[in-house]
N, C-alpha and C positions, 0 to 999 in steps of 0.2 A: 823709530822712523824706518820707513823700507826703502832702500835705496835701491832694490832690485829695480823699484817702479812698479807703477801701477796702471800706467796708460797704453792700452795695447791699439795700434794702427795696424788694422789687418792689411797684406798685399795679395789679397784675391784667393781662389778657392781651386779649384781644378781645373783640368785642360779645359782651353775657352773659354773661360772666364776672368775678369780682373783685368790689373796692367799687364804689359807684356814685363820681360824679364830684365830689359834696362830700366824699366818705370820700376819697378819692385826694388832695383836695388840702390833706383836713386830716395824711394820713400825709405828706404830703410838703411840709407845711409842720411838723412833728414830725424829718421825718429833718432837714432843715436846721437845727431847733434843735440835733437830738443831735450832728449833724456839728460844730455848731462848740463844744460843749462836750468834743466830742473832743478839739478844736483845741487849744481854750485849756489843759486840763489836760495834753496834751504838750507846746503850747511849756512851762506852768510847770514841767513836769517837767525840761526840757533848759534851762530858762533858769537855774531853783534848784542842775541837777547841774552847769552851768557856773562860777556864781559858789561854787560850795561846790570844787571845783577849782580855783579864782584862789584864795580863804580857806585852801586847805590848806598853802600855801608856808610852810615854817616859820623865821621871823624871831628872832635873838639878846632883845630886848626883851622884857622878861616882861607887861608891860602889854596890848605891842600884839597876842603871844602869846593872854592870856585876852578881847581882844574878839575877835580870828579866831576862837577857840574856839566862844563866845559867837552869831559871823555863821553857823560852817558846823554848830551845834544848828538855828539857827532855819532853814536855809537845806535840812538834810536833815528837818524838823520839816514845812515847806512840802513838800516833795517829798513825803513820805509823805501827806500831806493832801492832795494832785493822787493820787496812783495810789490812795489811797480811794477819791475821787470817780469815778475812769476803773471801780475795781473796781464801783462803785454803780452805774455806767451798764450795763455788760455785763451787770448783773443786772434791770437795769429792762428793758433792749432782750431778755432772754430772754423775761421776763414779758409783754410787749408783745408779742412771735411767741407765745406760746402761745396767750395768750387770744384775739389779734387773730387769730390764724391759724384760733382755733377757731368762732368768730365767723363771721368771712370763708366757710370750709369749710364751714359748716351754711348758711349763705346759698344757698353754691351747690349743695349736693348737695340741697336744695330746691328751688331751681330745675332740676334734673337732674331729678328724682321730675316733676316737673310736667311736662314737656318728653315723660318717657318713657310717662307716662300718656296723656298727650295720643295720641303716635304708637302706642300699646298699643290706644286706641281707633280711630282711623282704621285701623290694620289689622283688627282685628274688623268692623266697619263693612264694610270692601274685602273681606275674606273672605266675610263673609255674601252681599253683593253676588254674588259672584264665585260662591259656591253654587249662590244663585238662579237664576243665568244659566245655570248649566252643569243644576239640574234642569229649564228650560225648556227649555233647547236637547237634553238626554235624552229629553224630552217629545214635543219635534217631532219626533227621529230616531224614536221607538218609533210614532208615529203614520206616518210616509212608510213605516216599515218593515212595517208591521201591513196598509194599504193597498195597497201596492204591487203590481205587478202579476208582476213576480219571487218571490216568498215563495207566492201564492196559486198561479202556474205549479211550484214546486217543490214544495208541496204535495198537487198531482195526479199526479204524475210518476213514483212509486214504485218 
């Protein structure tokens, strides 16, 4: 059994992206709770299906017979009341990524809208620029050209 865990809840990736830094430490003080609620309902699981396998030995005494009986009800009673709770959790922890992830995900693709605006604008801006410049500089070539003393010699020249 690994008790290190196996469930990794990421809290976001680099600058601008993800929760900010109270949301990350409140997910990540959440996964430490659900981690050990993991914990506890698998040891109870393996500790209940241990002693209900010591309980199962069957003894000649009919007494001592219906308290084993009696230990490995309550002992698979327990057991099924840990893999509830483990089953309760995987449903909470789905809920928890849907809505947190949908949450999270509107966050950021709002901040994406923002970001591409922003650069949507600086490039209109730089293109316009970049127009102006090149109808100026059209401007000054049609003026050297118009002037010039080559255009006006090859226009006598016939």
């Amino acid at each position: 059994m690994n008790k290190a865990g196996g469930i990794a809840m990421g809290a976001g990736g680099g600058v601008g992206s993800g929760p900010t830094t109270a949301a990350a430490a409140a997910a990540a003080q959440k996964q430490k709770a659900l981690m050990q609620r993991v914990e506890t309902d698998i040891a109870n699981i393996v500790d209940n299906f241990t002693h209900l396998v010591n309980v199962a030995r069957i003894n000649d005494t009919p007494v001592r017979n219906s308290q084993e009986a009696f230990m490995m009800e309550m002992r698979a009673a327990r057991m099924v009341q840990a893999a509830d709770s483990l089953l309760k959790l995987v449903s909470e922890l789905k809920q928890t990524a849907i809505f947190s992830g949908f949450a999270s995900l509107n966050d950021h693709v709002d901040q994406r809208i923002g970001e591409f605006t922003q650069l949507a604008e600086k490039t209109d801006s730089m293109l316009a620029r970049i127009g102006e410049e090149a109808a100026a500089s059209l401007k000054e070539l049609e003026t050297h050209y118009y002037s010039s003393d080559q255009r006006t010699s090859q226009t006598l020249e016939p």
